[in-house]
C-alpha positions in Angstrom: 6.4 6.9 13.3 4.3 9.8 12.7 1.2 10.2 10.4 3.4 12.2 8.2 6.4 10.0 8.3 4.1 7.1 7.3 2.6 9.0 4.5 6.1 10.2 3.3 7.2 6.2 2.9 3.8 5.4 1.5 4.6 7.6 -1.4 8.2 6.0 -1.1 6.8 2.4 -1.8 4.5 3.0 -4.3 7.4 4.6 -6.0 9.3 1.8 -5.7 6.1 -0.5 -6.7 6.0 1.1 -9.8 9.1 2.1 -11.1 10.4 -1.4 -10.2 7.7 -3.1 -10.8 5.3 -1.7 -12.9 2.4 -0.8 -10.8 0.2 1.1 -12.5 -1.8 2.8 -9.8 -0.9 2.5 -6.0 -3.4 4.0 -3.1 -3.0 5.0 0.3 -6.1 3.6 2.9 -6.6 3.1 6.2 -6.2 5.2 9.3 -3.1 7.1 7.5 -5.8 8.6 5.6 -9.1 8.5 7.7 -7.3 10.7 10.5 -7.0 7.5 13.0 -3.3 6.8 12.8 -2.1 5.9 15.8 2.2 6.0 16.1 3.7 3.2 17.0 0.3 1.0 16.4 -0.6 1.9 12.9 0.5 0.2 9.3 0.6 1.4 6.2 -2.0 -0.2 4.3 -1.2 0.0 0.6 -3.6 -1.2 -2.7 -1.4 -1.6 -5.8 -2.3 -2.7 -9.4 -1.1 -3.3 -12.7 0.6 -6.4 -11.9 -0.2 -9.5 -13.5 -2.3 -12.0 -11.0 0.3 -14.9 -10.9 3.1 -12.1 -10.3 1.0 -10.1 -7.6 2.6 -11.8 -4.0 6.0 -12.3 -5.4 6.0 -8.4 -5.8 4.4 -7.9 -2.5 7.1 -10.2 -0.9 9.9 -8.7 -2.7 8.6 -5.5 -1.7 7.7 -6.5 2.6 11.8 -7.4 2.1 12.7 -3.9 0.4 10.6 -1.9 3.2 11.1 -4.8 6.2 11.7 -1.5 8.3 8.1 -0.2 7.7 5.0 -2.0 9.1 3.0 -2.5 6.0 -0.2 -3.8 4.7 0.0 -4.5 1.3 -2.9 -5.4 -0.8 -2.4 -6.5 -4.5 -5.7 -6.0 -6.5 -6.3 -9.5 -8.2 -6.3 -10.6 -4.5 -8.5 -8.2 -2.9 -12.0 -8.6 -2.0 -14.6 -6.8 -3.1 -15.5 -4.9 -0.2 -12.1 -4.2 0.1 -11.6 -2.6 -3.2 -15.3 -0.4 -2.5 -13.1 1.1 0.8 -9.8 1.4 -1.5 -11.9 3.2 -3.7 -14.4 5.3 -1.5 -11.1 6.4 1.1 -8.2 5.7 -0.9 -5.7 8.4 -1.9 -3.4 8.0 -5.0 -0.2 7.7 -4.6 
């Protein structure tokens, strides 16, 4: 997979993420973004909120099932530390 084929599913998922499920706002991070993605080695690392806490990795399941195909890295945001929400936010792009 290339950088561009990962960003193009990205932007698949988080549609699916929120038309499905009602994400409210889904970001891109990681080396897809930062330049440093490396086919064949990479994931897509994904941030999603909007989804109520108890709900968060039932959605992420459903949605590793959707996608099995795609090497993902999803992060729901109830579940996410804090230093990993300052990188989401300082290098993320929204999806």
């Amino acid at each position: 997979m290339t950088r561009e084929s990962a960003i193009a599913s990205a932007r698949e998922v988080a549609s699916y993420l929120k038309q499905v499920h009602g994400a409210t706002r889904v970001l891109l991070f990681g080396s897809s973004v930062q330049g440093e993605f490396l086919p064949h080695h990479s994931d897509i690392d994904l941030y999603f909120e909007g989804i109520p806490y108890d709900l968060e990795f039932a959605i992420a399941g459903k949605t590793f099932c959707r996608f099995a195909e795609l090497d993902l890295d999803i992060i729901p945001a109830g579940h996410a530390s804090d230093g990993l929400k300052k990188e989401v936010f300082q290098t993320g792009v929204l999806l």
